[in-house]
Wavefront OBJ file of the C-alpha trace (Angstrom):
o trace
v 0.000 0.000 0.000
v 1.331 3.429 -1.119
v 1.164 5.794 2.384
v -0.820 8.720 1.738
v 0.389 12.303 2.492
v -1.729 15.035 4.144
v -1.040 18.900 3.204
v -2.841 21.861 4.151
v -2.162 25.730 3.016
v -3.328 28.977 3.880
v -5.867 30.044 0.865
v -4.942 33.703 0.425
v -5.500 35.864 -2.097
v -3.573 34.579 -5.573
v -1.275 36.058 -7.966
v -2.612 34.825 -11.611
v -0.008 34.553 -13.946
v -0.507 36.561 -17.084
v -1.820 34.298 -19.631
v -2.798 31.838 -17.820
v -5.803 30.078 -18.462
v -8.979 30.841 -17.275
v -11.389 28.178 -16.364
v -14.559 27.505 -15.872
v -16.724 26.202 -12.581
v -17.420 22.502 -13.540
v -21.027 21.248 -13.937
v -22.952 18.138 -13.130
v -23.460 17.900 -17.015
v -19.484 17.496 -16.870
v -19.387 14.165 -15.470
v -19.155 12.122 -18.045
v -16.168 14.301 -19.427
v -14.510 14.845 -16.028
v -14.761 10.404 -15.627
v -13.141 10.165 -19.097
v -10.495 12.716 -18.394
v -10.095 11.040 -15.031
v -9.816 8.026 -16.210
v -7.494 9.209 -19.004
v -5.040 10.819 -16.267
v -4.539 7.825 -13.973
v -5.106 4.956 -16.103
v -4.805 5.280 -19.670
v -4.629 2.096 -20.435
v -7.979 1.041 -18.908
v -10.060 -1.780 -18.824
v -13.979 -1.667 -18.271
v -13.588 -2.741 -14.451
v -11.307 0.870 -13.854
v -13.597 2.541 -16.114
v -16.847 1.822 -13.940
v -14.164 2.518 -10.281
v -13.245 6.396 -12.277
v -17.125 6.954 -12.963
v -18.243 5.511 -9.028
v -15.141 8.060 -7.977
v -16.018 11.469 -9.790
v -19.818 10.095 -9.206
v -19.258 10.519 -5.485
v -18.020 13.215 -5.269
v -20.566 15.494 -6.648
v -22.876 13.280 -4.705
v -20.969 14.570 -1.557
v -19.628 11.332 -0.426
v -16.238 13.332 -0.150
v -17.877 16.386 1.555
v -20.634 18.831 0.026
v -19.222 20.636 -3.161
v -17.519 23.327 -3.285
v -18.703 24.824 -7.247
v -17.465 28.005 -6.938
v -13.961 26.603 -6.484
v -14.089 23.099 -8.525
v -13.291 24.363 -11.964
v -12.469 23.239 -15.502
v -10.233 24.100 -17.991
v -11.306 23.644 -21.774
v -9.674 23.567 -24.887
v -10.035 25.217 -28.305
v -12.733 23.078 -29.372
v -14.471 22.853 -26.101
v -13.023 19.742 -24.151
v -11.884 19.478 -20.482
v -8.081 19.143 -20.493
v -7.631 19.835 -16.857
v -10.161 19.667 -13.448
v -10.416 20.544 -9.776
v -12.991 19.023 -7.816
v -13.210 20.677 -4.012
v -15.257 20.006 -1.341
v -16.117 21.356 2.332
v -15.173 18.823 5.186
v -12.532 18.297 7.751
v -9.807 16.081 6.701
v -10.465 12.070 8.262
v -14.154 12.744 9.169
v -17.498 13.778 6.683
v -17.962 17.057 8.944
v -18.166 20.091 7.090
v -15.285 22.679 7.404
v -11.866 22.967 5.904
v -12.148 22.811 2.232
v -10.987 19.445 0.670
v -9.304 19.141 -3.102
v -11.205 15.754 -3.704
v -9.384 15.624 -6.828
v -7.167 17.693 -9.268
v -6.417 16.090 -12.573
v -4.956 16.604 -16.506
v -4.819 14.995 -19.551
v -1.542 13.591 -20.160
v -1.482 15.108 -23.790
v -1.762 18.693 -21.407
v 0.291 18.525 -18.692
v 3.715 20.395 -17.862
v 1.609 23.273 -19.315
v 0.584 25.147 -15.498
v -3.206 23.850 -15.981
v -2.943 22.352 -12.837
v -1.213 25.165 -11.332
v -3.333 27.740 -12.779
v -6.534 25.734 -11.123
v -5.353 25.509 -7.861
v -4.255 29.480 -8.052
v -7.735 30.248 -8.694
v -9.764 28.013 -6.294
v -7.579 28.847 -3.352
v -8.399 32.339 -4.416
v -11.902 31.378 -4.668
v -11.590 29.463 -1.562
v -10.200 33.101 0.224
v -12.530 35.126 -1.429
v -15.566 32.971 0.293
v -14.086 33.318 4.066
v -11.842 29.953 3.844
v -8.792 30.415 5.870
v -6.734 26.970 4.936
v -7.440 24.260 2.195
v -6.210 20.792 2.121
v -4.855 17.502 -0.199
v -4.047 14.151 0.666
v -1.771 12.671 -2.065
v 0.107 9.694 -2.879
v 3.683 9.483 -1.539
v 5.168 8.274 -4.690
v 3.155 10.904 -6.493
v 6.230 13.508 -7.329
v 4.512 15.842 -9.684
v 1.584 16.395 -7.492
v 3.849 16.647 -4.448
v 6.082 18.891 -6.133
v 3.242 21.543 -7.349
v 1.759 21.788 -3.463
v 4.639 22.035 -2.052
v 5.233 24.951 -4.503
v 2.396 26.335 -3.136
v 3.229 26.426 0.288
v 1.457 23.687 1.239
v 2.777 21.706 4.225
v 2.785 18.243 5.749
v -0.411 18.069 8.351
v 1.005 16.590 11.549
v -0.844 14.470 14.087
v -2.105 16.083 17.650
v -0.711 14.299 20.451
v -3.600 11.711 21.060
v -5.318 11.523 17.897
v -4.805 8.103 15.834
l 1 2 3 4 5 6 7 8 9 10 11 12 13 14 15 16 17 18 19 20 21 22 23 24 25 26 27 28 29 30 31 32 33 34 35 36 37 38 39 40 41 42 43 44 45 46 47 48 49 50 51 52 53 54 55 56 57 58 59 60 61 62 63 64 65 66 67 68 69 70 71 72 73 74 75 76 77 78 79 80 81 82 83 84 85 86 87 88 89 90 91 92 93 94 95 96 97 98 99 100 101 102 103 104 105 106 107 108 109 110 111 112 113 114 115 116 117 118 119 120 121 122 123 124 125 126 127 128 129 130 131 132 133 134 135 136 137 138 139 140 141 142 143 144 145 146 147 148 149 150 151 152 153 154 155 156 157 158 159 160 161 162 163 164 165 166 167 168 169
């Protein structure tokens, strides 16, 4: 089992680069697009059985099995003819329990054929500054260990390791 990481950053208000993309807040009519592109981004060599796990995922989570949605700050980016190339899918809860609270990236995700482009960076930028601009203080990840590039662009970010309280397990 790969051991899971858990980061946390003050939201604050965001420099956007110039150029950068703009996105757009994601829709439930996106789902299908946002499981493909999902789907695409961890396992793009699929089978049927991963296909149904990446639809039940991105299916949860704008059912609010992952906390209650955040649509202001989950947002798309689109292409020139109108597909989703890149995603960020927030919600409100604490990290480890289902209460609402500190806002949760449930998932942040590109297409391979888009990545090493700032998408990513350019949609976290603009939902922590979402995130600020609707009272949130802090905003957190949990990522894979062996995950570099997703380490690498929180970290960048300021985000830092969330450390256990002295009696919590």
């Amino acid at each position: 089992m790969v051991p899971l990481i858990s980061l946390a950053a003050l939201t604050g208000p965001q420099e956007h680069k110039p150029g950068a993309s703009i996105p757009r807040p994601v829709e439930s009519a996106d789902l299908t697009e946002l499981t493909d592109l999902y789907l695409r981004s961890y396992h793009p060599e699929a089978d049927r059985l991963e296909a149904e796990k990446a639809a039940s995922r991105i299916s949860r989570i704008f059912a609010g099995a992952h906390g209650t949605p955040i649509p202001q700050a989950s947002l798309a980016i689109v292409n020139a003819v109108g597909q989703i190339t890149a995603a960020i899918l927030v919600t409100d809860r604490h990290v480890g329990t289902a209460n609402p609270g500190t806002p949760y990236i449930a998932e942040l995700f590109t297409h391979p054929d888009h990545r090493r482009q700032g998408l990513a960076e350019d949609l976290l930028r603009r939902a922590m500054d979402v995130l600020h601009t609707l009272g949130h203080r802090t905003v957190a990840v949990t990522v894979h260990s062996s995950n570099a590039p997703a380490m690498a662009l929180y970290l960048s970010r300021d985000f830092r390791r969330l450390t256990r309280r002295g009696g919590d397990d």
